[in-house]
C-alpha positions in Angstrom: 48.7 111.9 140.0 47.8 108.6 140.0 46.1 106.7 136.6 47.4 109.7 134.9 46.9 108.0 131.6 43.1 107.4 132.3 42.7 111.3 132.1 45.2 112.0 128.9 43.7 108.6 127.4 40.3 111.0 126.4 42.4 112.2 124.3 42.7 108.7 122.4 38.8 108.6 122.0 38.3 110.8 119.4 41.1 108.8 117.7 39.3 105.6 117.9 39.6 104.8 113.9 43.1 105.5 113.5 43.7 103.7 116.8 42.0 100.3 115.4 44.1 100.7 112.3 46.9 100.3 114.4 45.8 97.6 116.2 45.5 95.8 112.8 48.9 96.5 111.6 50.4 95.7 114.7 48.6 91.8 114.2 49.7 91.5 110.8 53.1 92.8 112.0 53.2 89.9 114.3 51.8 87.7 112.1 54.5 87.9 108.9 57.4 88.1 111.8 56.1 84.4 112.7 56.3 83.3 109.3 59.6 85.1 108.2 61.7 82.4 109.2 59.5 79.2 107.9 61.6 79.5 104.3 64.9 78.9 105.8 63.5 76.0 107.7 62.3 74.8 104.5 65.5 75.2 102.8 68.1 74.0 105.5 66.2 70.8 106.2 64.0 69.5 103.2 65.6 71.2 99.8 69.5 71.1 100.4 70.0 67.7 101.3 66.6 66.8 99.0 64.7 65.3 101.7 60.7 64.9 101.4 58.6 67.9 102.9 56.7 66.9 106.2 53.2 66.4 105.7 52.3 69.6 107.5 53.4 71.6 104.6 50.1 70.6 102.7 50.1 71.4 98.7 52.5 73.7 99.0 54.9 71.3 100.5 54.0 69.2 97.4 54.3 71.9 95.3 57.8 72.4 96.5 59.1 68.9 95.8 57.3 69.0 91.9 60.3 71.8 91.8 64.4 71.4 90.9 66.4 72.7 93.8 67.8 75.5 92.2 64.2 77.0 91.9 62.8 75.6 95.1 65.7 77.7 96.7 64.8 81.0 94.7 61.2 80.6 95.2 61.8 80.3 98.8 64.6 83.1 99.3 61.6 85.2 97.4 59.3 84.8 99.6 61.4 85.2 102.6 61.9 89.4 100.7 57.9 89.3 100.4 57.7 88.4 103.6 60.3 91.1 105.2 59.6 93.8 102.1 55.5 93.5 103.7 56.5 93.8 107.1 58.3 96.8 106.1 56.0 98.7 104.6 53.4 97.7 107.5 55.6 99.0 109.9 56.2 102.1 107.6 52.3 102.4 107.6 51.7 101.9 111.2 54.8 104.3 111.9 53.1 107.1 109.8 49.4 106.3 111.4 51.1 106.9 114.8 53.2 109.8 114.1 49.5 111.5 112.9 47.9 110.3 116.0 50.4 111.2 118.2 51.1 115.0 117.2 47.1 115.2 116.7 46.2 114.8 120.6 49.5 116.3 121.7 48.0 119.5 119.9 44.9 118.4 121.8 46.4 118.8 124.8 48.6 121.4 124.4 45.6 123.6 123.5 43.7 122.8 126.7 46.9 123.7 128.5 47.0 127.0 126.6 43.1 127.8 126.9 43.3 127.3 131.2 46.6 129.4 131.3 44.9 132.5 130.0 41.9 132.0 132.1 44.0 131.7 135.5 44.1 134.6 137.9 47.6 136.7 138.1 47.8 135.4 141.4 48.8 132.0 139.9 51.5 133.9 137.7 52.9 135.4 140.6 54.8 132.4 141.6 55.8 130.9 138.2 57.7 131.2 135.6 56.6 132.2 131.8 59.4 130.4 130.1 58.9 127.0 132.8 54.8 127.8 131.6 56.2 127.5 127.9 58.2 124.4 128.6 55.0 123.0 129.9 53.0 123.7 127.0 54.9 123.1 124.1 57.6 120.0 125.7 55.5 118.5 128.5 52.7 117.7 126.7 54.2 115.5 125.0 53.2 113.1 127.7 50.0 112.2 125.5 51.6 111.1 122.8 54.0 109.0 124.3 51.6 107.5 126.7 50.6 106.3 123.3 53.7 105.8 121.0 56.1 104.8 123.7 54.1 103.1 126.2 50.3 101.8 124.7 51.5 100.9 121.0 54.5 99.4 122.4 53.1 97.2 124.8 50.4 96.1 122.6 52.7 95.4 119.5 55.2 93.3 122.5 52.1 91.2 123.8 50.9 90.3 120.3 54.3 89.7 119.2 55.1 87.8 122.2 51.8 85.5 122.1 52.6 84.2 118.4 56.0 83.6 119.1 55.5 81.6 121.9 52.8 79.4 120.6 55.4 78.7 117.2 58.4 78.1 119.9 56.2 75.7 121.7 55.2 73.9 119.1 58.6 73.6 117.6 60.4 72.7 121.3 58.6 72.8 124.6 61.6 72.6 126.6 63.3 75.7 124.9 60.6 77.9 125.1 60.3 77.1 128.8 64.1 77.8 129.0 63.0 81.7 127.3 60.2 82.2 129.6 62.0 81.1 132.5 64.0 84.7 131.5 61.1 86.8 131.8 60.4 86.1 135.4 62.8 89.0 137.3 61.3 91.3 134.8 57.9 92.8 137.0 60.4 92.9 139.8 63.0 94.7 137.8 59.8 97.0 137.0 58.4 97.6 140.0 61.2 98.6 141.9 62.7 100.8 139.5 59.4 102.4 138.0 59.2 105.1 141.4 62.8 105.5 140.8 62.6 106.3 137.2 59.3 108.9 138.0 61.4 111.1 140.1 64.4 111.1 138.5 62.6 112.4 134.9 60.3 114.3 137.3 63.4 116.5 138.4 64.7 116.2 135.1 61.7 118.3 133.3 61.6 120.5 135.9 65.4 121.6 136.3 64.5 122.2 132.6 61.9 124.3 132.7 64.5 126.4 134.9 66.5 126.7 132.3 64.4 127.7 129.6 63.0 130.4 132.5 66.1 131.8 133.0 67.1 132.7 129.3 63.2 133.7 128.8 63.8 136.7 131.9 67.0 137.2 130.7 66.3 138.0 126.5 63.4 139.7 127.3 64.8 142.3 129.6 68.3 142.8 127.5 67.8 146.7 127.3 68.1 146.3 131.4 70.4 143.9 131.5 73.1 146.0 129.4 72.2 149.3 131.2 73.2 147.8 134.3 76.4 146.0 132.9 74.5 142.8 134.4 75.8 140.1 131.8 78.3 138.5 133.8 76.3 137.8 136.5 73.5 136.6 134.5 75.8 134.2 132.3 76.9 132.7 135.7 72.9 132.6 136.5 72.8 130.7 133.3 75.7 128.3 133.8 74.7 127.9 137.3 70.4 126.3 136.6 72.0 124.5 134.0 74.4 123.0 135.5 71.6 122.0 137.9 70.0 120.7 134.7 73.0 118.8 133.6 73.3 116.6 136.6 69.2 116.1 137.2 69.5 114.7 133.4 72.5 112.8 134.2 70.5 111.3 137.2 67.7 110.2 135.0 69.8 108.7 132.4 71.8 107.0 135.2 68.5 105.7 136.6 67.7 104.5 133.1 71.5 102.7 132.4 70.9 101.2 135.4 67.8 99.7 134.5 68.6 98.5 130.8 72.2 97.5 132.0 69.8 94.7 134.1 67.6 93.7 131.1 70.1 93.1 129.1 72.3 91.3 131.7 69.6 88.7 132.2 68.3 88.4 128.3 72.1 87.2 127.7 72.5 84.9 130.3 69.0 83.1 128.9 70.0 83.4 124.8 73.4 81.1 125.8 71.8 78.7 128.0 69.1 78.5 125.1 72.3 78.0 122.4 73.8 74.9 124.5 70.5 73.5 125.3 69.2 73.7 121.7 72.8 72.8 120.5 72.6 69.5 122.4 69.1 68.8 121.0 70.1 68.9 117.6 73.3 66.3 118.3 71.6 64.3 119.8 69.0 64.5 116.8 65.7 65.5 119.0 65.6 68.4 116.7 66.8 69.2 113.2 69.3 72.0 112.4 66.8 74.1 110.2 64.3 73.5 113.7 67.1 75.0 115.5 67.9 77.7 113.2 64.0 79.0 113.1 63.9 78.5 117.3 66.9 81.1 117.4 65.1 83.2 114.9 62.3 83.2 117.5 64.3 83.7 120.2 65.5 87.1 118.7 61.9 88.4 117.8 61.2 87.2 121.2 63.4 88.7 123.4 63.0 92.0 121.4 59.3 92.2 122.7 60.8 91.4 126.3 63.2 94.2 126.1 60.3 96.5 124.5 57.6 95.4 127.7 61.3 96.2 130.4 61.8 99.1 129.0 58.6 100.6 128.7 58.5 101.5 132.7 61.1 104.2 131.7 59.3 105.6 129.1 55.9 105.0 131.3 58.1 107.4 134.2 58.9 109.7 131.4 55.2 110.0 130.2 54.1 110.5 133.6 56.6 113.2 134.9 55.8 115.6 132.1 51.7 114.5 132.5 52.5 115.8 136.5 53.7 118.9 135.4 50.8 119.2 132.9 47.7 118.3 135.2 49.5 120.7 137.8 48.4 123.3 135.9 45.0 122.0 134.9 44.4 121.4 137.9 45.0 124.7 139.2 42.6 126.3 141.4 41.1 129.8 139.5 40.5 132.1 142.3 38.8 134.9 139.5 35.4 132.5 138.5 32.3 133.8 138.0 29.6 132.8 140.2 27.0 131.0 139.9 23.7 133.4 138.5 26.3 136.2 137.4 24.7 138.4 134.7 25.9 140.9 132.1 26.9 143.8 133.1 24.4 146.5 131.1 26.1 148.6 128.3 26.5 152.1 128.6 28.8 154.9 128.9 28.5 156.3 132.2 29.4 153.7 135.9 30.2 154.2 139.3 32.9 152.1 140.8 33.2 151.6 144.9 35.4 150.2 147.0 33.3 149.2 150.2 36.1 148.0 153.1 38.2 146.4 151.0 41.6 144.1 151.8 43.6 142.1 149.8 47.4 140.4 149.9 49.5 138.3 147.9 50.4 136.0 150.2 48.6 135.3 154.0 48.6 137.6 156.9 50.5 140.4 154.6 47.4 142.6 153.4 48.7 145.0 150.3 45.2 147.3 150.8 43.7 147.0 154.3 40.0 148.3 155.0 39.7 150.5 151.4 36.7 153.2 151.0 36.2 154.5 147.7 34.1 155.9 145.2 34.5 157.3 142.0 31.6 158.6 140.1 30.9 159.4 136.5 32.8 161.4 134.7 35.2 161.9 137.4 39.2 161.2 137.5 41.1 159.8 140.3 44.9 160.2 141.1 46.1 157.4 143.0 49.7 158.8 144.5 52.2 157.0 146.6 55.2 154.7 146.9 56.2 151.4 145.0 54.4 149.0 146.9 51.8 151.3 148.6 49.2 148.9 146.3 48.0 151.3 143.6 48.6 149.3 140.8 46.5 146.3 143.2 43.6 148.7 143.3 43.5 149.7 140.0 44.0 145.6 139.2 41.2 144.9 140.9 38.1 146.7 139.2 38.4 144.4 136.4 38.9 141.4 138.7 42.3 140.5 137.7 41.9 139.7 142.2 39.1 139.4 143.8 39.3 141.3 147.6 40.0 139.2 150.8 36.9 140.9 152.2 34.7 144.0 151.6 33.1 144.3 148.2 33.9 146.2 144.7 30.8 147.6 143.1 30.4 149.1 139.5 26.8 151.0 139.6 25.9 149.2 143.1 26.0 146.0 142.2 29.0 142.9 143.8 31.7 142.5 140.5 31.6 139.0 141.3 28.0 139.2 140.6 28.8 139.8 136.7 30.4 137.5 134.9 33.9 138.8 134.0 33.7 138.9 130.0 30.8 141.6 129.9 32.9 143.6 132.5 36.3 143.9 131.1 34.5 144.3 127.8 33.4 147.5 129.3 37.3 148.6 130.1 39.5 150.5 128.6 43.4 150.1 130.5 46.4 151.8 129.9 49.2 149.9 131.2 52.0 151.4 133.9 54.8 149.9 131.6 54.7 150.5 128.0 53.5 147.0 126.0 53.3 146.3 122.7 52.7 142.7 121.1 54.9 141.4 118.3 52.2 142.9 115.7 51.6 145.5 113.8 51.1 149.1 115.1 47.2 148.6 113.9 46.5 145.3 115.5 47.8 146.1 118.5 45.6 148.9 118.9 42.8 146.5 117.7 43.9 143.8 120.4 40.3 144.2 122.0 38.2 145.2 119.1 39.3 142.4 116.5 37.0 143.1 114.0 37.4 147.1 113.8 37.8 148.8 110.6 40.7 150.4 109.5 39.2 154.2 110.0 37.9 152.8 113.7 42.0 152.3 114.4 42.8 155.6 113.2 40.0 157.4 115.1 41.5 155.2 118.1 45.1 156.1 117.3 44.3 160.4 117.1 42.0 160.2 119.9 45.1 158.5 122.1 47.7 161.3 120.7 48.9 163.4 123.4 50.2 166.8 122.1 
């Protein structure tokens, strides 16, 4: 799992344009949060106590000073609401450009996820969970989108952010702005030993989840069994009991988290009131003005809020990457049904012969279900298949249309290997009743449809009579 953001970050390419208009906003962002609190310099030290502008200030400095103070002040207080009222809509832009980009590649994802579910073998199914699988697909993959929102967007906007306040600060008081940086150093340590920490702990988190939301998925679904058998109490204890386990794994991660911000902000105050006694000394002793001052402190805010955003993004990094673990654990599941290399359609036609030529198979190691199977079943000919629960009747039948492939022997349909024909053009072939009853939340007609999509309506009928058992 590690670089897991280099694998969902394909997901970004197709997103290049939007991405770039982001990038823009984020500069302009950072450009108008430098300049917001120029005007208040301006007014503090030059037009209150009618002083010349500095020389820096250019025509517009002299343009200023051609003004009365009453409308030197207005101008100035207007441009400081320009200023804030376009960084506001920016950031309203860039908000909306995200959320787009965002949902677009989590759907991205989520579909992949959904697309190598169905083609897994049962035998993956038989150890998981369908409301966990759920969980996974419609919460977990998430991870894309905030690998991008919380983590890439973020860090970009911080380090831009960052980068013009510190070249303003410096130019305004060197010995100040080493004072803030001075702040930042614990941070990468603060980072990298709580990062692992942070994994884990969410890890645990989205699984003991996924529990949860498995548990009331077998539970609703199987109500008519549960009544019969009186078996709500137990269940509701069942219930109260995985989340319960939930409750404390998410009370672990948010502990973790605490933790970590209680840190960050521990340190961020310490350096903001050495900063106000330095920078208060400065201006009595009159190295620095008062409207100098009041723009370094303006700074100091913007600046530390980048700091907090580039500390804080290792828990939403852990976050990301717990849910992309239990994404790319699926993904990268090992299909044990494939078809092999060369395989070939299987030919249409009514009539085939199926054979079972020594066959074994198991779900799990050294506990065969069928052990050393002979069989053959020619056309037009109907086999009864009697014994107990678990004999492995419903694993032979299974098997034709390679829902598992054997652990040795062969299955042949006309006397050729099944894993010899590509699986699509066999099961195409196949007709299967089920042992339980099934119907999908459809309509009577589409579920007899399921595997003919496109048949008419009379084609459903004919199916529906010819299915009638009188």
């Amino acid at each position: 799992m590690k670089h897991w953001w280099i694998r969902v970050g394909k997901y970004a390419t197709p997103n290049a344009w939007p991405i770039s208009q982001i990038i823009v906003l984020v500069l302009l962002g950072a450009i108008l949060t430098a300049l917001a609190p120029w005007p208040l310099k301006l007014i503090v030290d030059y037009v209150l106590p009618a002083q010349s502008m500095p020389t820096q200030a250019g025509l517009l400095g002299t343009y200023i000073e051609s003004l009365s103070a009453s409308t030197a002040l207005a101008l100035l207080a207007l441009a400081t609401l320009l200023i804030y009222t376009a960084r506001g809509l920016l950031k309203l832009l860039q908000i909306h450009i995200q959320d787009a980009v965002g949902n677009f590649m989590m759907f991205q994802l989520g579909a992949d996820l959904f697309d190598r579910m169905q083609r897994l073998s049962l035998t993956f199914y038989g150890g998981q969970r369908s409301g966990d699988l759920v969980k996974r697909v419609t919460t977990d993959t998430r991870c894309i989108r905030e690998a991008v929102l919380a983590v890439f967007i973020p860090l970009l906007t911080a380090t831009t952010t960052l980068a013009a306040m510190i070249i303003f600060m410096w130019l305004l008081q060197p010995t100040l702005t080493i004072i803030a940086l001075l702040t930042v150093i614990p941070f990468p340590f603060l980072m990298r030993l709580s990062t692992a920490r942070l994994a884990n702990r969410s890890y645990e988190q989205e699984n003991a989840e996924g529990q949860v939301m498995a548990s009331a998925e077998t539970v609703l679904t199987a109500i008519p069994i549960v009544q019969s058998f009186a078996r709500e109490p137990a269940e509701d204890k069942n219930f109260r009991a995985t989340s319960a386990i939930a409750m404390r794994a998410t009370l672990r991660a948010i502990s973790a988290q605490l933790q970590y911000r209680l840190s960050i902000d521990s340190i961020l105050a310490i350096g903001t009131a050495v900063i106000m006694v330095v920078g208060g000394s400065f201006v009595i002793d009159g190295t620095i003005s008062t409207g100098d001052l009041l723009v370094f402190l303006a700074y100091l805010v913007a600046l530390y809020g980048p700091m907090e955003t580039l500390a804080y993004i290792s828990s939403s990094y852990a976050a990301a990457g717990a849910r992309a673990k239990r994404v790319f654990e699926v993904l990268d599941s090992e299909d044990e049904v494939v078809d092999r290399p060369g395989a070939v359609a299987l030919p249409d036609s009514p009539t085939h012969t199926v054979q079972l030529d020594d066959v074994s198979f198991g779900y799990e190691a050294d506990q065969p279900v069928l052990q050393n199977i002979n069989l053959a079943v020619g056309t037009g000919e109907t086999l009864a298949l009697v014994g107990p629960t678990g004999a492995g009747k419903s694993t032979l039948v299974a098997m034709i249309p390679r829902f598992f492939d054997p652990w040795s022997g062969r299955l042949l349909i006309d006397g050729q290997d099944l894993r010899d024909i590509r699986i699509a053009s066999l099961r195409a072939q196949m007709s299967i009743v089920l042992q339980e009853p099934f119907l999908l939340p459809l309509t009577i007609a589409e579920n007899i449809a399921y595997g003919r999509p496109g048949a008419s309506l009379d084609d459903i009928k004919a199916a529906a009579k010819a299915a009638r058992i009188d």
